[in-house]
C-alpha positions, 0 to 999 in steps of 0.5 A: 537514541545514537541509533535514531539520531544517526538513521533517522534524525540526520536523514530527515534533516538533512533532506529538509535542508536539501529541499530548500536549497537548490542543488543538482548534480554538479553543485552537489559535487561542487559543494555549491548549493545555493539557499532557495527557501521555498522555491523547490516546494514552489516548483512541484506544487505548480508542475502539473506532472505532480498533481496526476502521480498524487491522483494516481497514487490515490487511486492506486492506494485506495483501490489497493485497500479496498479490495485488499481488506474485502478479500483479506477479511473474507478469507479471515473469515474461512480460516476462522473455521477448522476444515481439512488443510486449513494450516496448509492453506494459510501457509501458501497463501503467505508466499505472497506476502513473503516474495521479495517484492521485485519478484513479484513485480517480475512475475505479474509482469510475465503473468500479464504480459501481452504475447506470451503472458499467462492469463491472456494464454488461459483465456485463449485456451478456455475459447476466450481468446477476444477478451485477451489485452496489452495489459500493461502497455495499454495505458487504460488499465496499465494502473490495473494491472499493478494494483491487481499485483498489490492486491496480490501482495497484500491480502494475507497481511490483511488475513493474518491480521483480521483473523487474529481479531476473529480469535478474540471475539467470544463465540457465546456472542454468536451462540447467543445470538443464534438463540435468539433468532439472528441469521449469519448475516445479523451475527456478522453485521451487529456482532462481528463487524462491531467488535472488529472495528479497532483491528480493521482501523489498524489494518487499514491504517497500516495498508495506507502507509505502506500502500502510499509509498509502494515503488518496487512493484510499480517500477519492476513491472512499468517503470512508470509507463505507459504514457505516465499511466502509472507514475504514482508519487514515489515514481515521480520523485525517483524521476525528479532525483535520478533522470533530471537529478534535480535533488533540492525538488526531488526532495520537497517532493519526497517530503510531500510524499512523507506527509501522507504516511506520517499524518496515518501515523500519527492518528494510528499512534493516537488512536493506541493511546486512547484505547490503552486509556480506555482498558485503563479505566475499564480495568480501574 
């Protein structure tokens, strides 16, 4: 309880305190906040810079978790089948996930850096060389360019999760149904995708909260940039607070920002208990 009070209680406190007041860096270091009730929450909800990084962290989140746990579940999928380096396979793939996410910024950055960036380089080689592009400073796919990063990043969570589903579903259900003439696809669609159902409910919901609220990447590889083409939320607020340091907006953003998370989190927790008092009766 001291653990959460002091780490968590008092931060978010504190912080809905701060956002309804008005408060920038002198009368932070002054001490002379002035109470301002909603004004701050006012001030972002009417400024239009506001509303196109919720629209970019909106498509950044969900083209980040589709394409996350499409590819995610398909390599889930290869795994589930015992082949030759399949441990080896597994485990390389996890460096991605594993990397500092400043470093994976960093190396997207240079992988798509216009002059001397890898893909750009390879297309050149392989006679493509009309198909290379200022990815990340051309702002029509600058937003690609970092959710291709994140993609990146988060398919082997979404694999090692999805593939621990795939161990639990008995193989006589596909035994069976072989035997009574369903084909792959039939065995994937009436009988996997059913009983996966909860385990990609919690990989997407996971996906979500930590998607939502991605900055490092974004900010190592764009800053934002070009032209506000990848402002997603969390860039905003770091803007509001450490360009303009207009902490008591910075802070309503923040907790708008929060909402998001915290509403997935809620569900999540929700959904746990009602499938704990499902096997509960089940085992009654």
């Amino acid at each position: 309880m001291a653990f959460l009070a002091l780490f968590l209680a008092y931060p978010l406190f504190y912080n809905v305190w701060t956002s309804v007041h008005d408060v920038d860096l002198g009368q932070l270091l002054g001490g002379a906040e002035r109470f301002n009730g909603l004004e701050n929450y006012r001030a972002v909800v009417d400024d239009p810079a506001f509303w196109h990084s919720v629209r970019l962290s909106l498509i950044f989140t969900l083209g980040s978790l589709l394409l996350q746990f499409v590819i995610g579940f398909a390599l889930a999928l290869l795994f589930a089948r015992p082949f030759p380096f399949n441990g080896l396979l597994r485990s390389l793939l996890l460096v991605a996930w594993l990397l500092p996410p400043v470093v994976t910024g960093t190396l997207f950055r240079w992988l798509l850096d216009a002059e001397s960036g890898a893909y750009n380089a390879l297309l050149r080689e392989a006679g493509l060389g009309g198909l290379s592009h200022d990815w990340l400073t051309d702002p029509s796919t600058s937003l690609a360019g970092v959710i291709f990063a994140n993609i990146w990043v988060g398919v082997p969570f979404n694999m090692l999760l999805l593939l621990v589903g795939l161990h639990t579903i008995d193989p006589q259900l596909h035994e069976a149904g072989a035997i009574d003439g369903a084909n792959a696809w039939q065995r994937f669609r009436h009988i996997t995708l059913p009983l996966m159902r909860p385990v990609s409910v919690t990989v997407l919901l996971l996906g979500l909260v930590y998607t939502f609220k991605v900055f490092d990447i974004i900010f190592v590889m764009t800053g934002g940039g070009p032209v506000d083409s990848t402002r997603v939320l969390s860039l905003y607020v770091y803007e509001v607070f450490f360009t303009f340091f207009r902490f008591g907006q910075g802070t309503a953003a923040g907790l708008l920002l929060l909402a998001v998370p915290l509403l997935a989190g809620v569900f999540y927790v929700r959904r746990l208990r009602r499938e704990e008092a499902a096997l509960a009766g089940g085992a009654a």
